[in-house]
N, C-alpha and C positions, 0 to 999 in steps of 0.2 A: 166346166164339169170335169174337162179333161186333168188338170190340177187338182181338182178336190177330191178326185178316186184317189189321184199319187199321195195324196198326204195321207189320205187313208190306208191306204197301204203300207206308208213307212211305219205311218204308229204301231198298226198292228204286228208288223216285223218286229221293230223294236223292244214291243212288247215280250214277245215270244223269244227275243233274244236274252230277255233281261230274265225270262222265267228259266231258260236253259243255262244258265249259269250256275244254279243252287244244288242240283244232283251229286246222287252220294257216288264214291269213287266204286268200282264191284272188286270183287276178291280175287285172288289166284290162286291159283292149284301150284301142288308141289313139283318144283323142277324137276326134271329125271335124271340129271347123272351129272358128273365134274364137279365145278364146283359153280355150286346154282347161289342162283338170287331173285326170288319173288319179288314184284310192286308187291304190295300189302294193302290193305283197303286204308281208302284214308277218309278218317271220319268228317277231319278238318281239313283243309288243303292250308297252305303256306300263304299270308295276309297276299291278299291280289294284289299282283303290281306295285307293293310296298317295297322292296329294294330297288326296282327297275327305275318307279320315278323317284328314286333318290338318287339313282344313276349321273352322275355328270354325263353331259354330250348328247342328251335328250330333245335339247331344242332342236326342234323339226319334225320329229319322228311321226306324230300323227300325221302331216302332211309328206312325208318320206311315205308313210305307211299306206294312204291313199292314193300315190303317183302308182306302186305297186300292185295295188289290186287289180285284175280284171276288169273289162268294161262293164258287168254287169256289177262289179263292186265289190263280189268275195272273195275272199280272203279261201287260203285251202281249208281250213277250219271249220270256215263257212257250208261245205261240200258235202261236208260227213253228215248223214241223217239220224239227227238224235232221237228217234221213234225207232230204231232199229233192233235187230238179231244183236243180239251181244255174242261176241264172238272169243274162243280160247283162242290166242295168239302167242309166241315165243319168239326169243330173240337169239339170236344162236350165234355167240363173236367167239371170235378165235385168237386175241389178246387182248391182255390188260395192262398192258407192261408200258404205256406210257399216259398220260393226262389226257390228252385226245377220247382217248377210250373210256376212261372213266368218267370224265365228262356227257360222254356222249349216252353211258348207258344212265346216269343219273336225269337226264334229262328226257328221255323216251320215260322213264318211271314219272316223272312229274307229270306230262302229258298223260299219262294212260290215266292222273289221277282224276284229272280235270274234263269237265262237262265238256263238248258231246262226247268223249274218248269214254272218262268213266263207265258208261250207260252201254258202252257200246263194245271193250273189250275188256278179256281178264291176260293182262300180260306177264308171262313168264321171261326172265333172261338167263341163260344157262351159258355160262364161261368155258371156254377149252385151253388147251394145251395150242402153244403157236404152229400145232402140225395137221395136216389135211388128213389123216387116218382118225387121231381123237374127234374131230368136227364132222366127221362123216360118218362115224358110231353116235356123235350124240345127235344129228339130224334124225339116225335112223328110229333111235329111240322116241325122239319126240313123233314122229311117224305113225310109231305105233301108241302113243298115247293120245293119238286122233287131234291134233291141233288143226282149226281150221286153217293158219295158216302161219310162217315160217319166217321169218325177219334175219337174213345171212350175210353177216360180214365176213367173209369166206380168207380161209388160212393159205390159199391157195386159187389161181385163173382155172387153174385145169383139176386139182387132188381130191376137191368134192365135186365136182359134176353128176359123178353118178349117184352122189346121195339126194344132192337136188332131183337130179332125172327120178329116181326111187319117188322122193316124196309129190313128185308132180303127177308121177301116175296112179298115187293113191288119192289122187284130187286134192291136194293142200294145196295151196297159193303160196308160190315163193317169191318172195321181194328181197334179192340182192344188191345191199349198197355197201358205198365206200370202195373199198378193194372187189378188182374187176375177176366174175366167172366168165367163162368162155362159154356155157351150156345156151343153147336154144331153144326153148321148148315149151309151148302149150303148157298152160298154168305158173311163168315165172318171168315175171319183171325185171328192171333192172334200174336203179337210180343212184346215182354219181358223179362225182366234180368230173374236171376232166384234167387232170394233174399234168398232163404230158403238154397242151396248150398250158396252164397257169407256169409249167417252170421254165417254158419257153420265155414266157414270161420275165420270168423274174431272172433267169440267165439273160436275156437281153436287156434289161436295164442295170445287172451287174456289169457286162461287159461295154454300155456306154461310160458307166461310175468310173470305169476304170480306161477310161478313154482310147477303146478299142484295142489295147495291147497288155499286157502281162502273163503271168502265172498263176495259175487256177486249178485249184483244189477239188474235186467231188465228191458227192454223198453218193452213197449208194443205198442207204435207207434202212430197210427190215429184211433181212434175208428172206427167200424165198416170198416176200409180199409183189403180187404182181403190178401194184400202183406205183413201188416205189422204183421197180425196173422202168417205166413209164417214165417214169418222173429222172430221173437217171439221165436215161437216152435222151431226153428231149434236153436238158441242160446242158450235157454233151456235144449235140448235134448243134445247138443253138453257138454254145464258145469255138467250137470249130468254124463257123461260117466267119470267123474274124483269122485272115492273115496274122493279126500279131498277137494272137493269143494261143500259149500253150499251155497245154492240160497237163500237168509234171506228175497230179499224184489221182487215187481218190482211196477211199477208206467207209467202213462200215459201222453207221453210228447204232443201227438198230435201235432209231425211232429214240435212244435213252439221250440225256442229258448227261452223265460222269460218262459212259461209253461210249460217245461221240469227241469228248475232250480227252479220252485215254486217247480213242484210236489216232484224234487228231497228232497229238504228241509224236505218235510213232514218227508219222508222216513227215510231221515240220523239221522233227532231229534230220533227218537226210534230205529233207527239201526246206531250208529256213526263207530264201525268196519266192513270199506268197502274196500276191497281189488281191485276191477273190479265194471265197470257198464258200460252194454252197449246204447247206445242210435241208435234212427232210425234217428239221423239228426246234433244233435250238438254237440261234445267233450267241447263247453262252457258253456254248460246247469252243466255238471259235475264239470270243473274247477271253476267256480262262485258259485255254490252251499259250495262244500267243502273248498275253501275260506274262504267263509264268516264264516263258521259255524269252520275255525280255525282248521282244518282238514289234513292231508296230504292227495294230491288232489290221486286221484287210477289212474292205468290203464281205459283205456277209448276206445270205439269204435265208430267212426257215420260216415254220408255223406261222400261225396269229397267236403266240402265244403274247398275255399281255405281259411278261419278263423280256420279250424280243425287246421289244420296241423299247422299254426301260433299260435294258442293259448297254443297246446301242446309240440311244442320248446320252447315259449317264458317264460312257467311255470315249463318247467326241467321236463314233465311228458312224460309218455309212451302210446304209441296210436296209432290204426293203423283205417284207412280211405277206403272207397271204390268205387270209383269215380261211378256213375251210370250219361252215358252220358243224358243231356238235350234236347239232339240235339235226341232221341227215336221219339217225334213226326215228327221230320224229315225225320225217316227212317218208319213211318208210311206211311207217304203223300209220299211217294218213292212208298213202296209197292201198295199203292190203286193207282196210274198212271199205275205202272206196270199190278195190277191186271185187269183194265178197259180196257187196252190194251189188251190182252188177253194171258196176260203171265202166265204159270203154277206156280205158287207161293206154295210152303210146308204153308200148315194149319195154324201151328207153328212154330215159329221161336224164338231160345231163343239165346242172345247176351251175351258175357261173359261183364264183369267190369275192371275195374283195381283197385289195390289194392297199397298204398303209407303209407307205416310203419316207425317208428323213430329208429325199431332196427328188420334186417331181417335176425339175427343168431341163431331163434326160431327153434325145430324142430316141424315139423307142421307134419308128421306121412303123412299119405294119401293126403294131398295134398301140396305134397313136391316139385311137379311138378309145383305148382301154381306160376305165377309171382308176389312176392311183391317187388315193386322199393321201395331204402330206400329213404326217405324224403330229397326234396335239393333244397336247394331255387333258384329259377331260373329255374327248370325245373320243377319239379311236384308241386311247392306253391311259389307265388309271396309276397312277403312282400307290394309291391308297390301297390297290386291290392286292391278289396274291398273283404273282410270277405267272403261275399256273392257269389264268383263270383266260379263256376264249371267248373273245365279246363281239359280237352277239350270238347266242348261242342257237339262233332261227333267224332265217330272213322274214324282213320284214311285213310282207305277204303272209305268213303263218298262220297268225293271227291269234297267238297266246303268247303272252308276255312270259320269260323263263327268270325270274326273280335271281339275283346274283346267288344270293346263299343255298338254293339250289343247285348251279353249273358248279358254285366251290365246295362243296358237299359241306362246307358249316351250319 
């Protein structure tokens, strides 16, 4: 008997899953200030899963996608109650200035279009100026344009605090990810990689690559972004704990690709023995640089971007990548449904990365536990795709497929 209720049940799950897929996307109201960008209602959404499984490097993924789910089997996806309050939601970033971001906001629009999201919010994205004064006049504006609730990848740890603090005492629900606020406070969350462990990370299997000794480069990232100081200091702190390794230079890529290989140039003309150099985004900011300058190109670390991984097979060089999913404001706009709903949510919430290296026979000492998939085209970097393009752009626990022509805006 006990079996024949369970099948019962699943059918009718199933059902009911197979009926929540077909709803229409809802509309958005007009952004209030900078320079905005509305989701739009989408009549039709993007052929389901028709680029994803055309994807190379798919094999497994259903059964990748079920080791990840919860014991009771859902997906975050799963969480959200499609009979719900549809709720006015904004997304409030404070740069656009590198593929990261623009990936990242194209993919919360895709989401918001798709069943239970559709049904359940109308999402605005309103762009700023990279400075904590602009993102803290357009919080206040959206404030007063009654959003139930506030989606902030913040210009600043500490420069909008008070805007957050403002919008939490007017009862909106703030969900800050990606780059870190320091505010505490009744009605605001907080979800994020944890960049200072990932570049420990990735600074200690640069400085095995380079078998405990050399000259070593750093990033310093986005000015005034307080992830990339994070990210900094632990790479920092990580090449220090080596005797023979000395830190000669570092330099400011600001997240860009030609701006990282300028500032690199400076660097190299007065320092040309470079063993390692990390960056916060491109392994081609490094290989163009020492190119040009006639160089043998170093060990190198940056994004998941899928141009890393290609540019560093294609130059014979060594390097290791650290995917940080796109798909983050996704799991933002997840968390503020859930939380408006009245789900207990943890404060914080920190998501691990994946990490895709061209040689993973390092010993990495303490985080030897750490997963790094070795580099392979077809599964972790597509030769066929574009440079730009960040794969996967959600973990696999999500539970909406983000079709590639969506993360590459084509």
């Amino acid at each position: 008997m006990r079996k024949k209720a369970v099948s019962i049940l699943l059918m009718l799950a199933m059902a009911f899953s197979l009926a929540a897929c077909g709803g229409d996307a809802g509309e958005t109201t007009e952004a209030p200030k900078e320079t905005e960008k509305a989701t739009e209602t989408a009549t039709e959404a993007p052929a389901e899963t028709e680029a994803t499984t055309e994807t190379a490097g798919e094999t497994g993924a259903e059964e990748s996608k079920a080791e990840e789910k919860g014991t009771d089997g859902q997906t975050e996806t799963d969480k959200i109650n499609p009979t719900g309050t549809k709720y006015k939601i904004a997304l409030s970033n404070s740069f656009m200035g590198n593929d990261w971001r623009q990936q990242m906001e194209r993919v919360v629009e895709y989401v918001a279009t798709q069943e239970p999201y559709a049904s359940r919010c109308e999402l605005t994205i309103v762009n700023c100026e990279n400075d904590a004064e602009s993102q803290s006049a357009s919080i206040d504006a959206l404030v007063q344009q009654g959003y139930d609730a506030i989606l902030v990848d913040p210009a600043s740890e500490t420069g909008v605090n008070q805007a957050i603090q403002r919008a939490c005492d007017a009862g909106i629900t703030v969900v800050v990810f990606d780059q870190p606020a320091s505010v505490s406070t009744d009605g605001c969350w907080h979800i994020r990689f944890d960049g200072a462990r990932n570049y420990s990370i990735l600074a200690k299997w640069m400085a095995e690559a380079i078998g405990g000794e050399g000259n070593v480069v750093l990033d310093q990232g986005l000015q005034g972004a307080a992830e990339a100081e994070l990210e900094y200091n632990a790479s920092k702190e990580m090449f220090e704990s080596y005797p023979g390794i000395n830190i000669v230079s570092d330099y400011q890529s600001n997240y860009g690709l030609s701006e990282g290989e300028q500032a690199l140039a400076s660097v190299i003309a007065a320092n040309p023995d470079v063993d390692a150099v990390t960056t916060q985004g491109y392994c081609g900011s490094v290989i163009n640089a020492f190119k040009k300058a006639g160089l043998d190109i170093p060990v190198s670390c940056g994004g998941g971007y899928n141009g890393n991984m290609k540019a560093l097979l294609a130059n014979d060089a060594e390097g290791i990548i650290d995917v940080y999913y796109v798909g983050l404001s996704a799991d933002a706009l997840n968390y503020a449904i859930r939380i408006l709903d009245g789900e207990e949510i943890p404060e914080e919430t920190v998501l691990d990365v994946a990490f895709v290296a061209t040689n993973v026979d390092y010993d990495m000492g303490e985080y030897s536990d750490v997963k790094i998939e070795l580099a392979e085209e077809g599964v972790n970097f597509f030769e066929d795709q574009p440079d730009e393009l960040i794969y996967p752009a959600v973990g696999s626990n999500f539970g909406i497929d983000i079709p590639l022509e969506v993360i590459t805006g084509e």
